[in-house]
C-alpha positions in Angstrom: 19.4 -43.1 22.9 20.2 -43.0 18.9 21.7 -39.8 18.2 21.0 -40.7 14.4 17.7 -41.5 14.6 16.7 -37.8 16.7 18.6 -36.4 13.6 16.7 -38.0 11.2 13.5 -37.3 13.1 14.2 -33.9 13.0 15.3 -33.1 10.3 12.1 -35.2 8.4 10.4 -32.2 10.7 12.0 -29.5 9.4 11.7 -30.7 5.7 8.0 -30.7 6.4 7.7 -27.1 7.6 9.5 -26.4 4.6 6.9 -28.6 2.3 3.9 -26.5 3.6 5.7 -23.4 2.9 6.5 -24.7 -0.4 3.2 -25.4 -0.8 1.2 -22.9 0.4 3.6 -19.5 -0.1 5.9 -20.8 -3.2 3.4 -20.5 -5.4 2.4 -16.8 -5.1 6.0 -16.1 -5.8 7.3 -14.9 -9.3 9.6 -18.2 -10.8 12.2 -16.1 -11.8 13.3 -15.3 -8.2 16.9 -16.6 -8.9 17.2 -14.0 -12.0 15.5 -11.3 -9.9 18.5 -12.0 -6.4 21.1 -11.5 -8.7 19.9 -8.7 -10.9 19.4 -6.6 -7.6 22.8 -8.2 -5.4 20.2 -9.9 -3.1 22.7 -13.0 -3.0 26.3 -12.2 -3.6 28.0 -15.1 -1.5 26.2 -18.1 -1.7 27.9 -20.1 1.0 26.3 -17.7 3.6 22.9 -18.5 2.3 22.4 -21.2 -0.8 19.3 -19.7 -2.1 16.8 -16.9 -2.6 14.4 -19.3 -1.6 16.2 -19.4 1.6 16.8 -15.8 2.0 12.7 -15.2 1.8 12.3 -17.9 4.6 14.1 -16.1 7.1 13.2 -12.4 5.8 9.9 -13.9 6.0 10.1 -15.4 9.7 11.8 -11.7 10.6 8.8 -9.7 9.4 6.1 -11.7 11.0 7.9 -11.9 14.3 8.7 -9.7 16.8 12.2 -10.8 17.7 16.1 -9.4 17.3 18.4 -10.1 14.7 20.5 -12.2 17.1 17.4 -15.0 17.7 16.9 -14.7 14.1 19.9 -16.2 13.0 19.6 -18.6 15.8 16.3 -19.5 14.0 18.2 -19.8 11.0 20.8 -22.0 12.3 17.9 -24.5 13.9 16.8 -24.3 10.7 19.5 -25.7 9.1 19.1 -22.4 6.5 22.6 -20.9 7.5 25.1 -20.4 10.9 26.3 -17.1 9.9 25.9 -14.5 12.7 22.6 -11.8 13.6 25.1 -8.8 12.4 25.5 -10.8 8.9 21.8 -11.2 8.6 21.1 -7.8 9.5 23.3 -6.7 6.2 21.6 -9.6 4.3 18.1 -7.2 5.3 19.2 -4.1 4.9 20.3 -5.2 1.2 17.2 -6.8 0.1 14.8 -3.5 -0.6 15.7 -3.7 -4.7 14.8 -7.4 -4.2 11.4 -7.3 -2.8 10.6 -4.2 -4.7 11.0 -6.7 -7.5 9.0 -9.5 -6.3 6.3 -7.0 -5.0 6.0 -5.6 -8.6 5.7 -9.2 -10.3 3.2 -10.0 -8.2 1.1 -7.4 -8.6 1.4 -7.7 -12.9 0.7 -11.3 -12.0 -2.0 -10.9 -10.0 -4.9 -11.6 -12.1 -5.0 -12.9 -16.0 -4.4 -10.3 -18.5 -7.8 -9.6 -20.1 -7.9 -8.7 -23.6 -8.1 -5.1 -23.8 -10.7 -4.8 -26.7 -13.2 -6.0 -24.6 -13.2 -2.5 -22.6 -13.3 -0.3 -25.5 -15.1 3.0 -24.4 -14.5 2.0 -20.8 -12.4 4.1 -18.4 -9.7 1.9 -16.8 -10.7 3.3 -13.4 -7.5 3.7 -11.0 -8.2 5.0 -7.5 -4.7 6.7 -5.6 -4.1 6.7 -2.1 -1.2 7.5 0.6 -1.0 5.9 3.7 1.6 6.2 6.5 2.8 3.6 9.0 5.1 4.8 11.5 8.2 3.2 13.0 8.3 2.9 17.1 11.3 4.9 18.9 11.0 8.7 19.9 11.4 10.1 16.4 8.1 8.6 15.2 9.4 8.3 11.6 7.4 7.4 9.1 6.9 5.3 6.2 4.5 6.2 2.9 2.7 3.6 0.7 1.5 5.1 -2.3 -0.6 2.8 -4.0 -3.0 2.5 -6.8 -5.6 0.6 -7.0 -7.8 -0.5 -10.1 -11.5 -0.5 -9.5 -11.6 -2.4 -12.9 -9.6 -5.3 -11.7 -10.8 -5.1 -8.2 -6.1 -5.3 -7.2 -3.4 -3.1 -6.3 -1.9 -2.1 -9.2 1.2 0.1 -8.4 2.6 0.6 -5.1 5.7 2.5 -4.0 7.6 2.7 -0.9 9.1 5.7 0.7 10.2 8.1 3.4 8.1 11.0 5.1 9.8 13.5 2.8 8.7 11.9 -0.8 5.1 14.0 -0.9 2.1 12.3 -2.5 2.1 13.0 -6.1 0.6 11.0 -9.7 3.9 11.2 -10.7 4.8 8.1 -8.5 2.3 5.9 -11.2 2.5 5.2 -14.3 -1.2 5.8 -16.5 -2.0 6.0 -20.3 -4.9 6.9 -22.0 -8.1 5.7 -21.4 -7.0 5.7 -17.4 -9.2 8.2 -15.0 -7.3 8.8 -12.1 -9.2 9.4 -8.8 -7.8 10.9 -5.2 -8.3 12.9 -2.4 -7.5 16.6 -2.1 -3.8 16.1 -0.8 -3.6 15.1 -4.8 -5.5 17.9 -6.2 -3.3 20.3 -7.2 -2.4 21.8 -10.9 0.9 20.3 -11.2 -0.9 16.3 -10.8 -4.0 18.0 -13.2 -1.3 18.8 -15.8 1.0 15.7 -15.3 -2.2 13.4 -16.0 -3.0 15.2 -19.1 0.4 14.8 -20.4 0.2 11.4 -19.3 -2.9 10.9 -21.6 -5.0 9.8 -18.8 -8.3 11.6 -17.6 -8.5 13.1 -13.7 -11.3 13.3 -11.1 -9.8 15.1 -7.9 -11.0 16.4 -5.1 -9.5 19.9 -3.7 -9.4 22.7 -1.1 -11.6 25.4 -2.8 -8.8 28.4 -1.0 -6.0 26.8 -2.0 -7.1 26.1 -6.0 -6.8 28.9 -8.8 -9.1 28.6 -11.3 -8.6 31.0 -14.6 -10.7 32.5 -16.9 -9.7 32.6 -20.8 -8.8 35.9 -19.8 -6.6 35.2 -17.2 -8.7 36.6 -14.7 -8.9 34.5 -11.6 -11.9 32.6 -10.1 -12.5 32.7 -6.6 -14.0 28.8 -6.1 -14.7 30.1 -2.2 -16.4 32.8 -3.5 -18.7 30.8 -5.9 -19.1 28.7 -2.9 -21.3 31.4 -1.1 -23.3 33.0 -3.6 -24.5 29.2 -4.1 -25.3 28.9 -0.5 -27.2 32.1 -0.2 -29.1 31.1 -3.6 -29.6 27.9 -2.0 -27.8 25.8 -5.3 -27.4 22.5 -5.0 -24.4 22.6 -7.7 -21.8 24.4 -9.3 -20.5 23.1 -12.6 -17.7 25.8 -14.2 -14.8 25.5 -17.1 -11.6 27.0 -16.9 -8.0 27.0 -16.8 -4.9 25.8 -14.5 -1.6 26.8 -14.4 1.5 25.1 -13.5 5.7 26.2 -14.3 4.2 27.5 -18.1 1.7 24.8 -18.5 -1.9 25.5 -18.8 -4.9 22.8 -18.3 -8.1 23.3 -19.4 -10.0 22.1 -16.6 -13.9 21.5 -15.0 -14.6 22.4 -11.6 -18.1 20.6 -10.3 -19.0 21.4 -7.0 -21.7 19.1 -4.9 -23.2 20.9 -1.6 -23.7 17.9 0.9 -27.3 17.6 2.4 -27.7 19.7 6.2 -26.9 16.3 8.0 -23.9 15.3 6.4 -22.7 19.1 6.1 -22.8 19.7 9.9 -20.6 15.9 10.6 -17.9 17.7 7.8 -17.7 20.9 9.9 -17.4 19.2 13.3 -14.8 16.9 12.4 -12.6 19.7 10.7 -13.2 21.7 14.4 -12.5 19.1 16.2 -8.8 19.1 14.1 -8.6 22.2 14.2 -8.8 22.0 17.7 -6.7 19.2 18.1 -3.6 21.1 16.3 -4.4 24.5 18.4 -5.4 26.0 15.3 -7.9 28.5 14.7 -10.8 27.3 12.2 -11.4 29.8 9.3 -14.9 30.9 8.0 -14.0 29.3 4.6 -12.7 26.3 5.9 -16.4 25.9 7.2 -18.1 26.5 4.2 -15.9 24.1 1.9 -16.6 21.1 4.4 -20.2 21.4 3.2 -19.5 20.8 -0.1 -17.5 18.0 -2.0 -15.5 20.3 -4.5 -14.2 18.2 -7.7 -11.5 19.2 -10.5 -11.5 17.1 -13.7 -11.0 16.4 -17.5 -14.2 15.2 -18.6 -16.6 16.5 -20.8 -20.4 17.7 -20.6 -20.4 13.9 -21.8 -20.5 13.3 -18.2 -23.4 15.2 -15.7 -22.1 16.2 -12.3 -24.0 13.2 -10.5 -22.1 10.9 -12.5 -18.6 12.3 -11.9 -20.2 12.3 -7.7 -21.1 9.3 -8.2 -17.9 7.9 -9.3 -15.6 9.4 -7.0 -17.8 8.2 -3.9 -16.3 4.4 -5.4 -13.0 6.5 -4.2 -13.8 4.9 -1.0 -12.4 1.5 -2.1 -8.8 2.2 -1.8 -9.5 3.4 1.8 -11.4 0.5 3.1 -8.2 -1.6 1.6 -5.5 -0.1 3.5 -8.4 -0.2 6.8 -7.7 -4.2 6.0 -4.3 -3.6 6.2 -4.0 -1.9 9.4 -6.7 -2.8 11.0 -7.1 -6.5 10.3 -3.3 -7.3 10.3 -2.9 -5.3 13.1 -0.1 -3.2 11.4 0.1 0.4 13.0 4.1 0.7 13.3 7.3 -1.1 12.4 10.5 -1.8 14.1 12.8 1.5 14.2 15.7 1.7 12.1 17.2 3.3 8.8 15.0 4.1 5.8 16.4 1.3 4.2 15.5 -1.3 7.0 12.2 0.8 7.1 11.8 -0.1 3.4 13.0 -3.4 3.9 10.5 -3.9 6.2 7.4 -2.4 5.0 8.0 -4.3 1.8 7.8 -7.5 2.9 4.6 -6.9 4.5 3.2 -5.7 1.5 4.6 -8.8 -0.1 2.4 -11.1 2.5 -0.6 -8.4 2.2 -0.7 -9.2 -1.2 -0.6 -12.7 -1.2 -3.4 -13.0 1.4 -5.3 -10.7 -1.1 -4.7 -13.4 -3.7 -5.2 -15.9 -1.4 -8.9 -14.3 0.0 -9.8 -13.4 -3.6 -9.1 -17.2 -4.7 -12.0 -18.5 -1.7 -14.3 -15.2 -2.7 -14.1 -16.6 -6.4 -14.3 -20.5 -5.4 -17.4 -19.7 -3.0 -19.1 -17.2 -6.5 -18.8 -20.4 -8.4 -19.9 -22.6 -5.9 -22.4 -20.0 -5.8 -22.5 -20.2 -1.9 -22.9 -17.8 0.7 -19.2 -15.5 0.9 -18.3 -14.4 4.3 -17.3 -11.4 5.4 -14.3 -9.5 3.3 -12.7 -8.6 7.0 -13.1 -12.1 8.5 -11.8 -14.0 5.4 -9.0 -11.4 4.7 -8.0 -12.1 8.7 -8.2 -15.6 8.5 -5.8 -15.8 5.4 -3.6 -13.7 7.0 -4.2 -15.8 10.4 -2.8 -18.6 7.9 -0.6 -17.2 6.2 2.0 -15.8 9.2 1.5 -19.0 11.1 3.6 -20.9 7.9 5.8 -17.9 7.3 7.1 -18.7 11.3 8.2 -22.0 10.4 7.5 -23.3 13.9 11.5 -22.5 14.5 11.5 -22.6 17.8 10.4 -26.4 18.0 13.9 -27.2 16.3 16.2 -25.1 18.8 17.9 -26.4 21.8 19.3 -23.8 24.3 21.9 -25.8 25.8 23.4 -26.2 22.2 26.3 -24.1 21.9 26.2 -23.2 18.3 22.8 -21.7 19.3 23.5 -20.1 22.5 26.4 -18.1 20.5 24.1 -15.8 18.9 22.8 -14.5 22.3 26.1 -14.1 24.1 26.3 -10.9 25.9 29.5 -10.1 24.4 28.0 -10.9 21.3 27.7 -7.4 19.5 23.9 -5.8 19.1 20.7 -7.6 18.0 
């Protein structure tokens, strides 16, 4: 047998795992990678991993595999990436959330070509906001929160942050400017996010919990939104459309309120589903908690310019945002994440949303190649799986085929006496 010659074989197999991950994944990363590992420490000792190249590989592999840190850095080793030990690479991840936050942000300015802003003048810059949460496994079920905001104009994330059960959902976590109209649910539609937006510039539609908003007159007086909410159904109104004023620590918001009763069908779904929760959390449902779920109940900035179907009609387009994260759990089968620190929980969830976000780039590349081609697109679901299908299966590097278990630099790792995994 020539010793030389299986080296040589393998290793020529190796390099071409690498050349389809170069290929295929290297291009959706930010170029500046090198500047961006030692701005944020990512890479402090370069003998223990030579590049940030490198580093991603096995963070990579880590993610998109369901294994412990002590057959990850046997992977490594087969790999010829690095020999340094599972508790070493187990730093290496717990260090690298100001790194991918990083890369995650480049890619997401990077996304799409910058358009030339003159060519939208008069148009709202539409950004939709969202929260999702994605728990970790173990008995204390914690939990992570993606924030993320979406443009409807651009049809991309835009902004996404990472963080704890703790950090609430709030505007505050984005960035807007004028000529923005922000867009979210009711767990945003409070005073303080009304008056932060207007002091951002940027216009609001939100949708609220008529009990829990106060609504001002001029004179200070307050409005009872539940109570407006009644007289309209016993006149039988179809819509409420009133001004007034906010209040937040000082700060007053002039504000709209435009109210949209649901038709009988839809109206009795609402009311069933918040029973049902209500029953679910051994809660007693309230008579006003009734009547609100038959209506959709909107705060905003906008003007008389704008009727109350229009400002309906646009935050239905809300609905975006939601079927996006549905892609991500429900497509990429991601529902929880290994337990661990909030900063390997962090760690973790970003470099998911690092490969969400290239399969996004890499779906909307086909869905624009098949529009010019001007051929039949399939399904968003079934494409979006199938690049993601794709993608993981380069991001495992076929390891495994590379590893030989009666090699003792390998078998190391997953000595008994070996420390955790």
């Amino acid at each position: 047998m020539n010793l030389q010659n299986d080296f040589n074989k393998l290793n020529s197999e190796i390099q071409e795992v690498f050349k389809n991950w170069d290929n295929k994944i290297l291009p959706h990363l930010p170029q500046h990678m090198d500047e961006i590992a030692k701005r944020t420490g990512a890479l402090q000792r370069k003998r223990s991993v030579c590049s940030c190249i490198d580093l991603l590989r096995i963070l990579f592999l880590y993610a998109s595999s369901n294994f412990s840190f002590r057959i990850l850095a046997d992977a490594a080793c087969a790999l010829g990436i690095s020999a340094i030990s599972d508790t070493a690479w187990r730093k290496h991840f717990s260090k690298a959330a100001p790194f991918l936050r990083e890369i995650l942000h480049s890619l997401l300015s990077a996304f799409l070509p910058v358009t030339d802003s003159s060519a939208f003048d008069g148009v709202k810059n539409v950004l939709l906001v969202d929260t999702s949460i994605i728990r970790q496994d173990g008995k204390q079920q914690n939990q992570q929160r993606i924030h993320l905001c979406y443009s409807l104009n651009e049809n991309r994330m835009k902004q996404v942050k990472v963080s704890d059960q703790h950090t609430a959902e709030s505007l505050a976590h984005f960035s807007m400017k004028r000529g923005d109209l922000i867009m979210a649910d009711a767990v945003y539609g409070t005073a303080q996010n009304f008056i932060y937006a207007q002091e951002q510039g940027a216009d609001v539609i939100l949708r609220i919990t008529p009990k829990n908003f106060c609504l001002y007159h001029t004179e200070g007086e307050k409005i009872s939104l539940t109570t407006l909410l009644k007289k309209a159904e016993e006149k039988h109104m179809e819509w409420i459309d009133v001004f007034g004023f906010c209040r937040y620590k000082g700060k007053t918001g002039f504000i709209r309120v435009i109210a949209y009763r649901l038709p009988n069908e839809q109206a009795a779904k609402a009311r069933k589903r918040k029973t049902r929760k209500a029953s679910k959390n051994q809660h007693q449902i309230q008579a006003e908690t009734l009547l609100s779920a038959g209506w959709i109940t909107l705060v905003t900035s906008l003007g008389k310019e704008y009727c109350g179907e229009e400002i309906i009609h646009l935050y239905r387009s809300r609905w975006q945002v939601e079927l996006l994260f549905k892609r991500f759990k429900q497509n990429f089968s991601i529902h929880t994440i290994k337990a661990g620190s909030s900063t390997y929980a962090e760690t973790e969830t970003l470099l998911w949303l690092i490969i969400w976000t290239i399969v996004e780039r890499q779906s909307f590349q086909a869905e624009c190649f098949l529009a010019e081609k001007q051929e039949c697109s399939q399904s968003v679901y079934e494409r979006c799986k199938i690049s993601f299908i794709q993608i993981t299966d380069i991001l495992c590097l076929s390891w495994s085929l590379f590893l030989d278990l009666t090699d003792k630099k390998y078998t190391r790792c997953l000595s008994k006496n070996n420390g955790g995994g």
